[in-house]
C-alpha positions as CSV (number, residue, x, y, z in Angstrom):
1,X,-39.4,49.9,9.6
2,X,-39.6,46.6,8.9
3,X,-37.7,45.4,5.7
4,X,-39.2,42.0,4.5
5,X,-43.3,41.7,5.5
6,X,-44.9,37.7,5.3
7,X,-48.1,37.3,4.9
8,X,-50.4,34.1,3.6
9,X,-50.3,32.1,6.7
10,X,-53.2,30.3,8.6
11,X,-55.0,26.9,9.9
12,X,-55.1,24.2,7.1
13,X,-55.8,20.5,7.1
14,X,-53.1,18.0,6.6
15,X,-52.4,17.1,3.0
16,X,-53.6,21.0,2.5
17,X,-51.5,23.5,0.6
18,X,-50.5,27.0,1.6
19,X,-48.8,30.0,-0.4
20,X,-46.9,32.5,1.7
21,X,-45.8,35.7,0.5
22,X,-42.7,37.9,1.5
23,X,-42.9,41.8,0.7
24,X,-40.3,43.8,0.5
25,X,-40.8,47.5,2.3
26,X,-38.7,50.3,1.6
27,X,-36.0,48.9,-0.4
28,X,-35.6,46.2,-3.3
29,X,-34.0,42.8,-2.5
30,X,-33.5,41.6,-6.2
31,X,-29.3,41.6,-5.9
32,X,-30.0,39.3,-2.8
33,X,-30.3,35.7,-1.9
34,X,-33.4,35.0,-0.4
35,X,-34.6,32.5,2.0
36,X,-37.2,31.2,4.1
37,X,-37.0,29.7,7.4
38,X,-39.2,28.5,9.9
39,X,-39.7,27.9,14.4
40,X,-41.4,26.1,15.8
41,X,-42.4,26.4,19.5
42,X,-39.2,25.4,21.8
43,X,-37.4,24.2,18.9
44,X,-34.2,26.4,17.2
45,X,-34.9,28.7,13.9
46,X,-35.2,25.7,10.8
47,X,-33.6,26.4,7.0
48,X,-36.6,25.6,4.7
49,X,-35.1,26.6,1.3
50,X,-33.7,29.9,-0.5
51,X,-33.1,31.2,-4.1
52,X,-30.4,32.7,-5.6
53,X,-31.0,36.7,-6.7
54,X,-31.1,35.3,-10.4
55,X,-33.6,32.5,-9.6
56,X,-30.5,29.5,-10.7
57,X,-30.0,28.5,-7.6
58,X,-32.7,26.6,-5.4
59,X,-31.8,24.3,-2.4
60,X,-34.1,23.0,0.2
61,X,-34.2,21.0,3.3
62,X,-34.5,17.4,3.2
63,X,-37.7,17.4,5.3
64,X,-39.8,19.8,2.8
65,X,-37.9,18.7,-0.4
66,X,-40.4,18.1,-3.7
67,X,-43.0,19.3,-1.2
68,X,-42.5,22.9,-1.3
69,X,-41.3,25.5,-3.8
70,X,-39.4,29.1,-3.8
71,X,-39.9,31.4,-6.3
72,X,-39.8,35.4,-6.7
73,X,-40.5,38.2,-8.5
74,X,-38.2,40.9,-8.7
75,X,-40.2,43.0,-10.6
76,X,-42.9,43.1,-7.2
77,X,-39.9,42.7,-4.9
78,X,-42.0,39.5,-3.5
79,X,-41.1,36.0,-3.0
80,X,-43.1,33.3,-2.4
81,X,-43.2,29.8,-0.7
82,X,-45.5,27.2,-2.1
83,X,-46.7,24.4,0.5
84,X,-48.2,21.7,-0.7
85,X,-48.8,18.2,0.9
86,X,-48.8,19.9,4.4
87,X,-48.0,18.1,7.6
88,X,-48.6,18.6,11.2
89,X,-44.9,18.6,11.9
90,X,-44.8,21.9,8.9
91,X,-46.3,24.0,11.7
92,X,-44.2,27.1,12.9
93,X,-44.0,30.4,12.2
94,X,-42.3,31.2,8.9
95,X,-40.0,33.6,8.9
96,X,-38.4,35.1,4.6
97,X,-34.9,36.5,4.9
98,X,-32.6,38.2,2.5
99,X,-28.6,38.2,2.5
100,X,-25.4,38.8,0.9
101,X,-24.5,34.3,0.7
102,X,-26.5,31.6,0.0
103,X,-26.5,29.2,2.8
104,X,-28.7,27.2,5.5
105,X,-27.5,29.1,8.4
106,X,-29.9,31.7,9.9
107,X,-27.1,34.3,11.2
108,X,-25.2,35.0,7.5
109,X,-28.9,36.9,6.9
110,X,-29.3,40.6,7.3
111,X,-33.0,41.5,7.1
112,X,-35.9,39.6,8.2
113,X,-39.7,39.9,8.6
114,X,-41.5,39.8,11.4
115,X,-43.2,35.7,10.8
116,X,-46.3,34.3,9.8
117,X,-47.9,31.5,11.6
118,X,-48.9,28.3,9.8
119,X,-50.9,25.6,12.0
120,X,-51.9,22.2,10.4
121,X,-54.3,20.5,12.4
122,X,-57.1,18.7,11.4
C-alpha cells in the first residue's frame, strides 16, 4: 500500500497555476515533516520545498521561491502545493514525501507517493 497519494497534476499554459494535492493512506503524517520534490526526465530527483509538522517552518528552493507555496492540513492528513506563475522548465513529475528531518535531501525521507505529472507547454 502506498502511504502518500498526489494527485492535481496535468497540462497548463505558461504563466498558469496548478494546485497539487498529497493524501495520506493508511496512516496520519501530522508528527512529520513534509516535502515535495520533483524529476524531470534524465535529470536527478529536485527539492521543491517542505513544511515543518507544526506548519513554522517553510523553506523552498531558489528556483520556485515566491512562486509556489506548501501548506497542509492535518486534520485531512493532506498537503498541498500551490503553483502559480508556471514555467516550462516547472515540468516534472512531482513527487510529496514525509520524514523524520527537515532537509533538501531526497534520501533522509521515508515514505513517498507514487508522482503526479505536470507539463507546461503552450
Amino acid at each position: 500500500q502506498v502511504p502518500l497519494v498526489e494527485s492535481g497534476g496535468g497540462l497548463v499554459q505558461p504563466g498558469g497555476s496548478l494546485r497539487l494535492s498529497c493524501a495520506s493512506s493508511g496512516r496520519t503524517f501530522s508528527n512529520y515533516v513534509q516535502a515535495w520534490f520533483r524529476q524531470a526526465p534524465g535529470k536527478d530527483r529536485e527539492f521543491v520545498g517542505f513544511i515543518s509538522w507544526n506548519d513554522v517552518n517553510t523553506q523552498y528552493a531558489d528556483s520556485v521561491k515566491g512562486r509556489f507555496t506548501i501548506s497542509r492540513d492535518n486534520a485531512k492528513n493532506t498537503l498541498y502545493l500551490q503553483m502559480d506563475s508556471l514555467k516550462p522548465e516547472d515540468t516534472a513529475v512531482y513527487y510529496c514525501a514525509a520524514g523524520s528531518f527537515a532537509t533538501t535531501q531526497p534520501q533522509r525521507y521515508t515514505y513517498w507517493g507514487q508522482g503526479t505529472q505536470v507539463t507546461v507547454s503552450s
